[in-house]
N, C-alpha and C positions, 0 to 999 in steps of 0.2 A: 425896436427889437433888441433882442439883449440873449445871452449865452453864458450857462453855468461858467463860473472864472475859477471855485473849488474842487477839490480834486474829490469824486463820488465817494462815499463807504460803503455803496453795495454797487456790486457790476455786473450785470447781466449779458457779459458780452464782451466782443475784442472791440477794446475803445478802436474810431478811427478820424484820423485829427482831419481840422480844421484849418491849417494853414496853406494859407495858398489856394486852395481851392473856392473857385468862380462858384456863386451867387445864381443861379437858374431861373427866370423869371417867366409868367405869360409869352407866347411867343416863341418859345422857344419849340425847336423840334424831335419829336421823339421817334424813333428810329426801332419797329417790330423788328424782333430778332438778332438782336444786335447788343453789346456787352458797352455801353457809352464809358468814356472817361469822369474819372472823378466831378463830383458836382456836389450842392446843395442844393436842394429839390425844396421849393418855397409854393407848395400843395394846400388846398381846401380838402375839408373834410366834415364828414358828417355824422350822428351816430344815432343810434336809439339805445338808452340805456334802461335797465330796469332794475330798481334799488327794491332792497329788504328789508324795514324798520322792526326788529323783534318788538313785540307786544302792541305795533303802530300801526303798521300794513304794508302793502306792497304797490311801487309808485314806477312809470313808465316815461320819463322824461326824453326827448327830442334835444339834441346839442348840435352846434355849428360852430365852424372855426376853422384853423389852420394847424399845420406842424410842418415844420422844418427840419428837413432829415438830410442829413451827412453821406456819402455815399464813399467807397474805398476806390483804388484802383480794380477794375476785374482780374480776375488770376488767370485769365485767357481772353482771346477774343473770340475765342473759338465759341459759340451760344450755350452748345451744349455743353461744354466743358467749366466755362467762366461759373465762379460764386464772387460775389456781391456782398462786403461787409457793409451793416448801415448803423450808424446812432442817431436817435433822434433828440436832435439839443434845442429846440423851440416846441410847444405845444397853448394852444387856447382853444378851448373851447367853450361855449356857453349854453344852455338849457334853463328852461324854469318850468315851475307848474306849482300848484296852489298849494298842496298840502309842505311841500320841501321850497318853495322859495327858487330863489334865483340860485345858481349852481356854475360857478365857474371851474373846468377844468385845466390845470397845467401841470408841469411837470414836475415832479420833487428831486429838487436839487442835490439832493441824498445818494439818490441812483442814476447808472450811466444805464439811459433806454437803449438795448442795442438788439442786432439782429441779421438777416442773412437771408441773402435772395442766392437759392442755389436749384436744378434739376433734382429733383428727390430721385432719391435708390429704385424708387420702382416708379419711370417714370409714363407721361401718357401714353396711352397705347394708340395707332393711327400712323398715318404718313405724314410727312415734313417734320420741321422742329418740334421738340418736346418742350414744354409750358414747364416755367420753375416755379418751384413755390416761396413766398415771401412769411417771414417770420421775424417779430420783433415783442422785446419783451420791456414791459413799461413801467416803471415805478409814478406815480399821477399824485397829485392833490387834487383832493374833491373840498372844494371851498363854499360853504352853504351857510349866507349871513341869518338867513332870519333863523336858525337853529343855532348860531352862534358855535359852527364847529369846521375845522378844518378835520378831513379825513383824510387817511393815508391810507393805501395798501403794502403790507411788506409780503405778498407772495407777490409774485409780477403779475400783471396782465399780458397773457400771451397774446398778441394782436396778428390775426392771420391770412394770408390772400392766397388762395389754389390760380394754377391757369393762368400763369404769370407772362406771359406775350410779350410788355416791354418795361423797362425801367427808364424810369416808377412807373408802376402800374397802374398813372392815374384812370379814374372812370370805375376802378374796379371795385367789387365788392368785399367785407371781409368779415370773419369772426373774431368775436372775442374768446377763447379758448375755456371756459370758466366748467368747473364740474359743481354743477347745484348752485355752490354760491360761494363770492372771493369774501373775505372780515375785512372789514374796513374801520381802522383803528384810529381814536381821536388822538391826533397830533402832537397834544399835550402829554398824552397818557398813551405811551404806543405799549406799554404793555401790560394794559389791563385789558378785558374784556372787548370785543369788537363790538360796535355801536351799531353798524350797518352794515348791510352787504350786496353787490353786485350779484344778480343772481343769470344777468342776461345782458351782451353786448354786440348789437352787429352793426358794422358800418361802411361808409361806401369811400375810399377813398378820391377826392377831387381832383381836377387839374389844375396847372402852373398858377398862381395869381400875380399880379401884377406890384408891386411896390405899394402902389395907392390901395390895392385893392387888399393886401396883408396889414396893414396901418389903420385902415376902416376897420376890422375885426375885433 
């Protein structure tokens, strides 16, 4: 495992550091309703994505893998009260399918992925605790050998979980926030013309894995 060491040139968010704070593994316990102490949150995750090739077609690939996300101190313990700053400093995930090839996703080094588990302004309506909503925003590398391109996104990927219970909200489900479709720009050339595009992302986020089980991935 390994963690950006330069400092980003796009930041999506209040960085929240990494020192000192404990490693969260399988096994651990997660606590409904409750604002936990800082952690690193070492999660499975899953996705269905659906790419856009102008003039090629449009392809629906299946990804698995992991992200490792940062978590702040709460700014209360109070449920209802606490927000939750997060960055996400590890990401893999993998996908293939015939016409696009094998498809590694991770993180671009470029950008700090960050984000914010807070009780939204208008929040559930019902009895007991109010559900927070989780929001993170993602700068990725889309790595695709047999087209011979690294793709990047420079809008973020908004990645998103309603009906927030506990942190992390593993098990839960999420959107990718995308209107029609995100440009996904080759690497080389971020600014010419977008090669492809996301036009659809939803994903489920997983629970704790294990050491061995993040190192298989």
């Amino acid at each position: 495992m390994s963690t950006p060491t330069r400092q980003p040139s796009v930041v999506y968010g209040r960085p929240v550091s990494t020192a000192g704070v404990p490693n969260i593994y399988s096994g651990a316990k997660v606590i409904p309703w409750t604002a936990p102490d800082p952690g690193i949150d070492n999660l499975g995750i899953n996705s269905i994505d659906t790419f856009a090739v102008p003039g090629v077609g449009e392809y629906t690939v299946a990804f698995d893998g992991y992200v490792r996300v940062v978590r702040s101190q709460p700014t209360s313990r109070e449920w209802f009260k606490a927000e939750v700053y997060t960055n996400l400093i590890e990401m893999k995930m993998v996908g293939e399918c015939e016409e696009l090839g094998r498809i590694t996703v991770t993180l671009n080094p470029e950008c700090l992925s960050a984000g914010q588990i807070r009780t939204p302004f208008d929040p559930y309506a019902g009895e007991g605790p109010s559900a927070k909503a989780c929001r993170m925003a993602v700068g990725a590398i889309f790595e695709m050998p047999k087209l011979g391109l690294q793709l990047v996104n420079k809008e973020p990927i908004i990645l998103t979980i309603d009906d927030v219970r506990q942190i992390p909200p593993a098990g839960a489900p999420g959107k990718g926030q995308i209107y029609r479709m995100l440009p996904l720009h080759d690497r080389r050339r971020p600014d010419d013309e977008p090669v492809a595009y996301v036009t659809s992302l939803r994903f489920n986020m997983g629970g704790y894995l294990s050491p061995e089980e993040l190192a298989a991935k």
